[in-house]
C-alpha positions in Angstrom: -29.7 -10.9 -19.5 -25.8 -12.7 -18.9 -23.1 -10.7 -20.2 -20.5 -12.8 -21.8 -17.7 -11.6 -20.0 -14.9 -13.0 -22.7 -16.5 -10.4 -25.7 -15.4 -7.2 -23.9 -12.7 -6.6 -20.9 -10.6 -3.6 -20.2 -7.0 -3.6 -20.5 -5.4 -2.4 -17.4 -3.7 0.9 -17.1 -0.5 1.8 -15.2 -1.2 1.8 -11.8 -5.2 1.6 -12.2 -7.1 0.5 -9.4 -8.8 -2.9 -9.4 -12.0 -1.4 -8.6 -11.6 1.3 -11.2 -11.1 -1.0 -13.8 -14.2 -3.1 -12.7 -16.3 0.3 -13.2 -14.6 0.5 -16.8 -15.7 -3.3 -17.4 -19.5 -2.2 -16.2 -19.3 0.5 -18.2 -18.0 -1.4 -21.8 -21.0 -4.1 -21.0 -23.5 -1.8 -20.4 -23.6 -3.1 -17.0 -25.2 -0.7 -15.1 -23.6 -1.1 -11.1 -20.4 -2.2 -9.8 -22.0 -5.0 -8.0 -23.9 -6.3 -11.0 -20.6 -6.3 -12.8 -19.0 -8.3 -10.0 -21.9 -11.1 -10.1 -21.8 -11.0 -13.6 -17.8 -11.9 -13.6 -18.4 -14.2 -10.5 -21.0 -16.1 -12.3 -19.1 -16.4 -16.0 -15.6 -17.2 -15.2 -13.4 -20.5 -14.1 -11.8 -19.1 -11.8 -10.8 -22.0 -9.2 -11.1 -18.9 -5.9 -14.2 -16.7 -5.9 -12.5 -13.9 -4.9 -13.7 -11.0 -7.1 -9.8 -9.7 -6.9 -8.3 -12.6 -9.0 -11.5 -13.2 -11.1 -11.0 -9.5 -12.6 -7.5 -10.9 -13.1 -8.9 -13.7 -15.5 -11.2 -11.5 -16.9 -8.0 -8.8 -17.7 -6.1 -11.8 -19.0 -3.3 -11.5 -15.6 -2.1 -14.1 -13.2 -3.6 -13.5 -9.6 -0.5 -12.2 -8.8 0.2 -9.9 -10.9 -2.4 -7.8 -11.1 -2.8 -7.9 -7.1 0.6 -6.4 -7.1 -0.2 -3.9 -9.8 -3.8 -3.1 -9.6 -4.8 -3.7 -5.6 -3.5 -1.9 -2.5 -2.0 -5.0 -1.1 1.6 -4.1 -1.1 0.6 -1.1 1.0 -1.5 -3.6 3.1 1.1 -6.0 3.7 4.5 -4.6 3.5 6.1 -6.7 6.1 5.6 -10.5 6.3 6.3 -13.5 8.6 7.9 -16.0 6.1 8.5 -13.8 3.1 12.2 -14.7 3.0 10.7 -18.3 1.7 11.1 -18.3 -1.9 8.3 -20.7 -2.2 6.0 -18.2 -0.4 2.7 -19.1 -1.0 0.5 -16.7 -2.9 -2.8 -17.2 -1.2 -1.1 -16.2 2.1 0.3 -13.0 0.6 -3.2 -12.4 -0.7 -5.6 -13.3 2.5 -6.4 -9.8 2.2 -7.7 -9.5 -1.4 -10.5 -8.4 -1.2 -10.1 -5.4 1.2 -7.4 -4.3 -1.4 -9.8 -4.6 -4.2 -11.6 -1.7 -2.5 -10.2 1.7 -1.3 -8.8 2.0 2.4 -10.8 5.2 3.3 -14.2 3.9 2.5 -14.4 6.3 -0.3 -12.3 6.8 -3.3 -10.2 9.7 -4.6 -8.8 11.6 -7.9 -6.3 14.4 -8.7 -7.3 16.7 -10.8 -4.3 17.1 -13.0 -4.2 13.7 -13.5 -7.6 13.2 -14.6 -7.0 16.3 -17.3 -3.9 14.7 -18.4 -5.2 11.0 -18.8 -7.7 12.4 -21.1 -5.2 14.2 -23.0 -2.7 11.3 -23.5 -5.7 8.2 -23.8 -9.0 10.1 -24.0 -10.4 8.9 -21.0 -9.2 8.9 -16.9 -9.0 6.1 -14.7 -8.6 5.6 -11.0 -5.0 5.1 -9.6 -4.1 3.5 -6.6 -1.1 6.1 -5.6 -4.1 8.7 -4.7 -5.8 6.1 -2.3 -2.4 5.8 0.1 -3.8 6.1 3.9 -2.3 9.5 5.2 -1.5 10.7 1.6 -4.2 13.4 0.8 -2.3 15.0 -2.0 -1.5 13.9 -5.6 2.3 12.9 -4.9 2.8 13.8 -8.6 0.9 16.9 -8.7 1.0 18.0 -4.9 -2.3 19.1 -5.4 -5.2 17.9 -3.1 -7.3 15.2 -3.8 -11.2 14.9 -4.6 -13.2 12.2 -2.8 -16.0 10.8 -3.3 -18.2 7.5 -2.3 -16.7 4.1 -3.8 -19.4 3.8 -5.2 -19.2 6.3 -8.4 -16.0 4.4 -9.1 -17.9 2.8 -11.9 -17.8 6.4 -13.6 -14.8 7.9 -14.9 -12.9 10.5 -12.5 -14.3 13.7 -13.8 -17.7 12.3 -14.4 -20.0 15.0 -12.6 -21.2 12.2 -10.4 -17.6 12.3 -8.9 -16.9 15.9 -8.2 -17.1 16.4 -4.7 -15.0 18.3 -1.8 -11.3 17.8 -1.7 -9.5 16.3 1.1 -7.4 18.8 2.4 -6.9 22.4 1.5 -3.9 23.3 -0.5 -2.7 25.8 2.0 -2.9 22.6 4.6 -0.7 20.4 2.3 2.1 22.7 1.5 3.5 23.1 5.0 3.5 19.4 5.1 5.7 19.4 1.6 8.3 21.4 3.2 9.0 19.0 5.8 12.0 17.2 4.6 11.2 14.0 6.7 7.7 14.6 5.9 8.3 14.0 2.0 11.0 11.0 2.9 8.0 9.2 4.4 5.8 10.0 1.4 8.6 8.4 -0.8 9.0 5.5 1.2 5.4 4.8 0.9 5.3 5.0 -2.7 8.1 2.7 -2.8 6.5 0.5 -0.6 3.5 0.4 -2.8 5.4 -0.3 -6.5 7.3 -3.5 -5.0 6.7 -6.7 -6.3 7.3 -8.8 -3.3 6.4 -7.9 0.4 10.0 -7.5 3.1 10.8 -10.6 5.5 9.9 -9.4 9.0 13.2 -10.6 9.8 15.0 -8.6 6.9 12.8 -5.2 9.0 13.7 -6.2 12.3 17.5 -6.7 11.1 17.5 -3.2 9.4 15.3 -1.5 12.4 17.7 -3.0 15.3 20.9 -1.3 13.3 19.6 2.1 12.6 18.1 2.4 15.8 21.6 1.4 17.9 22.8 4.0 15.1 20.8 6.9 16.7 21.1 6.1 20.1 17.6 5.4 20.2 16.4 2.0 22.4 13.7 -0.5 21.5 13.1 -2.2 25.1 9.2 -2.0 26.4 10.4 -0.6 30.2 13.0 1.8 31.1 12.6 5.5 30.5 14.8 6.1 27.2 14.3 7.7 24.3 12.2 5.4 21.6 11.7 5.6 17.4 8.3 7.1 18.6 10.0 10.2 20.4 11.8 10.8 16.7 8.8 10.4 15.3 6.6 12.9 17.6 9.8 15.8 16.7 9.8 14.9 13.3 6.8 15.3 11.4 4.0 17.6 11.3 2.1 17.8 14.5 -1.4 18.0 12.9 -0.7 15.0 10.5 0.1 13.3 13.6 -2.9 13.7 15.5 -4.8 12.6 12.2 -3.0 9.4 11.2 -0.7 8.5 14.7 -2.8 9.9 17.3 -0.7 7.7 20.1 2.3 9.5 19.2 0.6 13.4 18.6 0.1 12.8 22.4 2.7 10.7 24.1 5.2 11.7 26.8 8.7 11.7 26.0 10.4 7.9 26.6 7.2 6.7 26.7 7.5 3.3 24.9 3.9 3.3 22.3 3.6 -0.1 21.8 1.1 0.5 18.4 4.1 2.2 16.7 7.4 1.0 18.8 6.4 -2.6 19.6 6.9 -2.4 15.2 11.0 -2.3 16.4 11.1 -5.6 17.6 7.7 -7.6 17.3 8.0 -11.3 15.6 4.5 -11.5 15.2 2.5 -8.1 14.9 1.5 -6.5 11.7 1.3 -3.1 11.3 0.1 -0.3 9.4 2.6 1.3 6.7 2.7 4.4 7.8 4.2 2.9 11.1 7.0 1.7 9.0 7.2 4.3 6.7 7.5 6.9 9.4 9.6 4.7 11.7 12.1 4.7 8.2 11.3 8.4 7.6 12.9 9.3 10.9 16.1 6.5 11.0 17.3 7.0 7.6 18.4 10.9 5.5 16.8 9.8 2.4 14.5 7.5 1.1 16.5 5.7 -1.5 19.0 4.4 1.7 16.4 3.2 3.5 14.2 0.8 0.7 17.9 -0.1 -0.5 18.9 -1.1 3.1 15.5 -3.2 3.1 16.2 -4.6 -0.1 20.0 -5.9 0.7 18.4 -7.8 4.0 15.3 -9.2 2.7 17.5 -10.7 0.0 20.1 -11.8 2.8 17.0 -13.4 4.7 16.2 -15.5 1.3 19.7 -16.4 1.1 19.9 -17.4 4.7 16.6 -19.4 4.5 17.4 -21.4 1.2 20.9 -22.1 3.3 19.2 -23.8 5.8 16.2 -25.3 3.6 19.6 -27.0 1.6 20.6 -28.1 5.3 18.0 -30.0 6.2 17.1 -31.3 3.0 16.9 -34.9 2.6 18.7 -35.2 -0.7 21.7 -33.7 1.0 22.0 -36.6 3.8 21.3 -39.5 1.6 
């Protein structure tokens, strides 16, 4: 039987995951699996892209845009872009990677318990956030409480549903020492940040920011040489055992060893790499986290200015 996907839709919460909010659609159409519910929108809406990301957007009533930003884990998949000083940056670049951020990063999706209690306090039901599905984030950053995981795959329940109750992803007595680490938190917070901005940094704007703070701390960026490197920062800086988990390069490189997965981040044109490079390469450069998104914000809007400078240059209005 079709389901007419116009007669019931969810409206989005705060900070609900795409996927989450797919499970809720099953759920209000008596749709019995997630990928059901996916066909079913595939096969219903006019969507001009087939990518299930944008046509739960249509179905929620939001540009493509907009509820990538809000609702996916793209911001925290593409935090640094070539070309994002171009204000006429094209949204289907920003988005090639839609539809890994309509799923979870870890292969299985998590909930804080706390929140889930509280959700059903304030609106009667829980939802899935993106902020607990953060790559090296095990905690609720609200709560500091460890997370429960469980498969992707009982996203289309509620968190709390018993389908969903499962082991937690670290021990509390594992996250604490973490939560005293002052660079340790800074990193968190960068990370969130990271993840609630509405537009992605110019590579240039990073490189600008990363090239100053690094000549700041007498650190060098060069691949040969024997000198200290962000990564040796890094390696003194936060928790040993997180390291080994989520930056195993560093956890076990030599001092002025250049680590070309997490310093090549310094000074490469090209690369992308994960956030938690950038976040920790931040964490360790800058004394709080506030500086160091604020110091990205003031160059990534110098890079637009620069770029609309020159696009003014060379346009052909201007010599005529």
């Amino acid at each position: 039987m079709e389901h007419d996907v116009s007669r019931t839709h969810p409206i989005p919460m705060q900070d609900e995951l795409a996927i989450g909010i797919l499970g809720r659609f099953a759920r209000m159409n008596a749709i019995p699996s997630l990928d059901l519910a996916a066909r079913t929108i595939n096969s219903q809406t006019n969507a001009r892209n087939p990518n299930l990301l944008w046509l739960l957007a249509e179905v929620c009533g939001k540009s493509e845009r907009e509820f990538s930003l809000k609702h996916s884990l793209l911001p925290v998949l593409c935090p640094i872009l070539k070309g994002a000083e171009n204000p006429l940056f094209n949204g289907g670049d920003l988005f090639s990677e839609s539809n890994r951020a309509m799923n979870c990063l870890l292969g299985h999706i998590r909930w804080c318990q706390e929140c889930c209690q509280n959700d059903i306090d304030n609106h009667h039901f829980s939802y899935w956030r993106r902020l607990h599905q953060i790559v090296g984030l095990d905690w609720c950053p609200r709560h500091l409480t460890p997370l429960v995981q469980t498969s992707q795959k009982f996203a289309i329940n509620n968190p709390g549903h018993p389908a969903t109750i499962a082991t937690v992803s670290e021990p509390l007595t594992a996250t604490k020492p973490k939560m005293e680490n002052s660079v340790f938190r800074r990193m968190q917070e960068i990370v969130i940040g990271l993840l609630q901005r509405s537009c992605p940094i110019a590579l240039k704007a990073w490189l600008n920011v990363v090239r100053v703070r690094c000549d700041v701390a007498g650190l060098c960026i060069p691949e040969t040489g024997n000198f200290p490197v962000v990564s040796d920062l890094i390696r003194e800086s936060l928790p040993s055992n997180w390291l080994s988990r989520y930056i195993p390069q560093v956890a076990r490189k030599s001092p002025n060893t250049f680590i070309r997965e997490i310093d090549g981040a310094c000074i490469s044109k090209r690369l992308q790499y994960p956030t938690l490079v950038y976040a920790s390469i931040l964490s360790v450069l800058f004394d709080s986290s506030e500086q160091a998104l604020h110091a990205l914000d003031a160059a990534n809007l110098q890079a637009k200015s620069l770029h609309q400078e020159m696009m003014n240059e060379t346009s052909p209005l201007r010599h005529r």
